[in-house]
N, C-alpha and C positions, 0 to 999 in steps of 0.2 A: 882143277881140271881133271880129277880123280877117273870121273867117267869116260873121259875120251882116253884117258892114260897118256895125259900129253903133258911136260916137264920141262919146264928153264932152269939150265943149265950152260954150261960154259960151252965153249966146241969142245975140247977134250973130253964132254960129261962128265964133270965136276958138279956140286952142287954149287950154285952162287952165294956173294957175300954180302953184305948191308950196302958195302962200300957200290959193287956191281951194279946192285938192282938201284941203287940213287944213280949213277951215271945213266944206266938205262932209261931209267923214268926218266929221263930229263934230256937223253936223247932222243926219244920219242914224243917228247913235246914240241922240241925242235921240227921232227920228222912232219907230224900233226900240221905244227903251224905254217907252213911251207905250203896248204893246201893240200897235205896230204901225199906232197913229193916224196918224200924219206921212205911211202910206204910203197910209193908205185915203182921205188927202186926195185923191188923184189922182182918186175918183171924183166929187167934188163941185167940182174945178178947173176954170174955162172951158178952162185950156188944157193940160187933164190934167198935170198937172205933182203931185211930189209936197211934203212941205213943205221938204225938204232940198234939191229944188230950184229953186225960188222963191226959199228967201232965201238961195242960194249963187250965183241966177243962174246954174246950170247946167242941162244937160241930156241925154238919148240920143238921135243924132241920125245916121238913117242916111246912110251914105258915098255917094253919087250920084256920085263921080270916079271910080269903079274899075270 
């Protein structure tokens, strides 16, 4: 996502782990199979976030360095 300058990282802007991005992915399968509930969380989130990323503690988060 080089071109948009947009970056998964932790909330504290960390880079992520193996360990991270397999919870993720698998929270978002979760999210996915739900009909796409996990994802329509982000409209009812204070801090738009979806559900796979809240309890991965992840997020997209544009590049401001470059």
């Amino acid at each position: 996502m080089k071109t948009w300058k947009v970056k998964l990282q932790t909330i504290d802007r960390q880079s992520i782990t193996w360990r991270i991005a397999l919870k993720r992915f698998f929270l978002a399968i979760i999210s996915w199979g739900t009909l796409g509930l996990g994802v329509l969380w982000k409209l009812i989130d204070k801090n738009q976030q979806t559900f796979h990323d809240n309890f991965s503690e992840t997020g997209l988060f544009f590049d401001t360095n470059s």
